[in-house]
C-alpha positions, 0 to 999 in steps of 0.5 A: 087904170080904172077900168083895169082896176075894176076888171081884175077885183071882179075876176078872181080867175083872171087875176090868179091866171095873169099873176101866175103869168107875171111869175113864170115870164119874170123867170123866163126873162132870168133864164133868157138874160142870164144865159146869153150872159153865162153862155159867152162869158163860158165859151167866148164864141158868137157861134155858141150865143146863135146857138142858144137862140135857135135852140129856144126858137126851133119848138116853135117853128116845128110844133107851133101848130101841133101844140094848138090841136092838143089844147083843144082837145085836152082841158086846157087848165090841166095842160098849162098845170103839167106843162109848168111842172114839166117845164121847171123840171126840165131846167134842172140839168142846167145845175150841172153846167160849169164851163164850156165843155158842158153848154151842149146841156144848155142847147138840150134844156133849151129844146125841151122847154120849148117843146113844153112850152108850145102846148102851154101858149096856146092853152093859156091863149084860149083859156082867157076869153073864158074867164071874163065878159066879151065885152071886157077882152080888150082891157084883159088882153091889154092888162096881159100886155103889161104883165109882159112888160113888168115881167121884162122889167123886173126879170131882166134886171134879176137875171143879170144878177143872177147870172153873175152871183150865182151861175147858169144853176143859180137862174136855173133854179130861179126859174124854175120856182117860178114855173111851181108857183104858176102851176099852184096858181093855175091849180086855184082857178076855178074855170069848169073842165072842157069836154073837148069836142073830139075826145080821144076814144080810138082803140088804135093809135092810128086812129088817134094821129088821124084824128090829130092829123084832122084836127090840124088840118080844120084848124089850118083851114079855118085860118084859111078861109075866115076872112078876119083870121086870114088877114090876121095871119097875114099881119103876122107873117109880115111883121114877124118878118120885121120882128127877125130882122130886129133880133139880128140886126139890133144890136149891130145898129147900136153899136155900129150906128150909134156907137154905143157900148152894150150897156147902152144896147141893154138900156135900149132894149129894156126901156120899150117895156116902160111905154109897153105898161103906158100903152097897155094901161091906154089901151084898157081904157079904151077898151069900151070905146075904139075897136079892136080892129083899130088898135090893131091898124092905127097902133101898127101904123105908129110903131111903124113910124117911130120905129123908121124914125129910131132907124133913120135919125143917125144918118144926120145925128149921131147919138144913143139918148133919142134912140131909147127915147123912141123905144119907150115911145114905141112900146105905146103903141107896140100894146095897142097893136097887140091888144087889138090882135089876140081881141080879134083873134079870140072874138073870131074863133069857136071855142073849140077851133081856138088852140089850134088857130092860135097854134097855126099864127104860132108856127108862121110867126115862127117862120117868118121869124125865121125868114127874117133872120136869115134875111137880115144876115145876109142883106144887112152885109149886102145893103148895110143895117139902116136899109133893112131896118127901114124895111121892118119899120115900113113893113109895120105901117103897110100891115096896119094900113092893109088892117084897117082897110081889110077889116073896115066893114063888119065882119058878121053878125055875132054868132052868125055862120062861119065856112064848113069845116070838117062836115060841120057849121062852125058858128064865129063869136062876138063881130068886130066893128071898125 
């Protein structure tokens, strides 16, 4: 808690752009839990529910990488400015949905904040190593995690009320005061304007989606071929995998396995936020004294293991309690592993290659999240829920066990000479010791 204390009173910028953060999730976390609620209390279609989440996720999957390229070549403070703007406009449409025959404008909304949406992440992703020392990434990136985690908590417990009281315009409307006031405090930042290194000065627009199409390409690359962020992609994919086997199959393993009633499965899903705020404040203080490369190995391997225990206990116990014991206690570790990763990540990409590599991880989460989903749909029928499950959990425990012995030696010297990419010798950042 110190260190997290210390970090946050000597960084004006930083706590300007994590509380701005802690206002646009808490909203989007009304929006998420009062639409699945409006949306089939409207309509009483599953079909209906599925395609709310598609229509969210689809940005992703198709301009993840995209959105990347643009927040290195734009000032990324001004992008996340005009995205929060665009973002909370785009949700007013949303006042208009009274019954069923209108929740095609959901589907429409939910596109369009996606779109949006995949130019802000990335931005905000390589903004943050700007604001505070190397040395310090750890306890930011882990001080972001519990920002995630307060913003579940109070937004998910807001937009069920919400959603009841007022409608879909009344969680419309609350989310989008809450992307005005994140565009107001990132509008107080103080981060100096970037000169991209490739500025847009093409008389032609076939110029400019070449140099855009060159762009991505050096970011796909770079992901390629730099040891550390290949094997980060790599962890991505396999446990994003597991991340959509759990979206789809979740919620049946309550009910069918536990047999519990879906305010049980809201309690459930809620509490992980609890240890997510515990392991974030862990991970701050030992943000000086373990790598990042083992917060990301050993927390993977222990999210893994709990999550097997949560998936395999019922075959011998059938009970709800012990199933929202282990979320809370998954959510500990669930921190680590993501503090560690965004630390590598940004310690091991150029400034300047930084929102496009982050933009190609988006897109192959996007994917195999994906690929998960639709394995899970059908396998779950196939094999049963528990089964496939397991595989999420074991997958968690071979990707951190395959970290921590991939990244074991040091990855560098810092500042030391990365692969050519795009005629250049790109320099790597700060290394990673294990």
């Amino acid at each position: 808690m110190r260190a997290t204390w210390r970090l946050l009173t000597a960084h004006r910028d930083l706590r300007l752009l994590l509380s701005a953060g802690l206002i646009s999730l808490a909203g989007d976390w009304i929006l998420r839990v009062g639409l699945a609620y409006r949306v089939y209390a409207l309509t009483g279609s599953t079909v209906a529910s599925a395609l709310t989440m598609a229509s969210s996720f689809l940005p992703q999957l198709l301009l993840g990488a995209l959105g990347g390229v643009f927040a290195d070549r734009w000032d990324r403070r001004r992008t996340m400015i005009v995205a929060d703007l665009l973002l909370a406009a785009g949700l007013l449409p949303l006042v208009l949905v009274h019954g069923g025959g209108q929740v095609w404008v959901v589907f429409v909304v939910l596109l369009w904040e996606g779109v949006v949406a995949q130019f802000f992440s990335p931005a905000e992703q390589a903004m943050l190593p700007a604001l505070v020392p190397d040395e310090t990434l750890v306890t930011a990136n882990a001080t972001g995690g519990q920002v995630q985690n307060l913003s579940r908590l109070a937004g998910s417990a807001a937009g069920g009320v919400i959603a009841a009281v007022g409608g879909i315009g009344a969680v419309a409307l609350a989310d989008a005061a809450s992307f005005v006031l994140s565009a107001a405090l990132i509008a107080l930042i103080h981060a100096p304007a970037r000169t991209p290194d490739a500025p847009e000065t093409a008389a032609w627009m076939g110029s400019r989606i070449a140099a855009v199409r060159a762009e991505l390409r050096d970011g796909l690359r770079w992901s390629v071929r730099h040891r550390v962020v290949r094997a980060l992609t790599v962890f991505v994919l396999v446990t994003s995998i597991g991340e959509g086997i759990m979206s789809t199959l979740f919620a049946p393993f309550v009910r069918h396995a536990l047999h519990g009633s879906s305010q049980a499965y809201g309690v459930i899903a809620a509490v992980q936020a609890v240890g997510g705020i515990a392991g974030g404040l862990l991970a701050a203080s030992l943000g000086h004294r373990a790598s990042p490369a083992k917060l990301l190995g050993w927390g993977a391997v222990a999210f893994g293991t709990i999550d097997l225990a949560i998936f395999l206990y019922p075959l011998g116990y059938v009970a709800v309690w012990p199933a929202a014991l282990g979320m809370i206690m998954v959510g500990i570790p669930g921190a680590l592993t993501l503090a560690g990763a965004m630390t590598l990540f940004q310690r091991n990409t150029e400034d300047s290659y930084r929102g496009r590599v982050f933009g190609a991880l988006n897109a192959a989460e996007g994917v195999a999240i994906l690929a998960g989903t639709a394995g899970a749909g059908v396998l779950g029928q196939a094999v049963g829920i528990i089964p496939v499950l397991a595989f999420q959990g074991a997958g968690y425990v071979v990707a951190g066990l395959a970290m921590l012995i991939t990244l074991r030696p040091e990855t560098g010297t810092a500042h030391g000479p990365a692969p050519d990419l795009a005629g250049e010798s790109i320099k790597l950042g700060r290394s990673i010791g294990c």
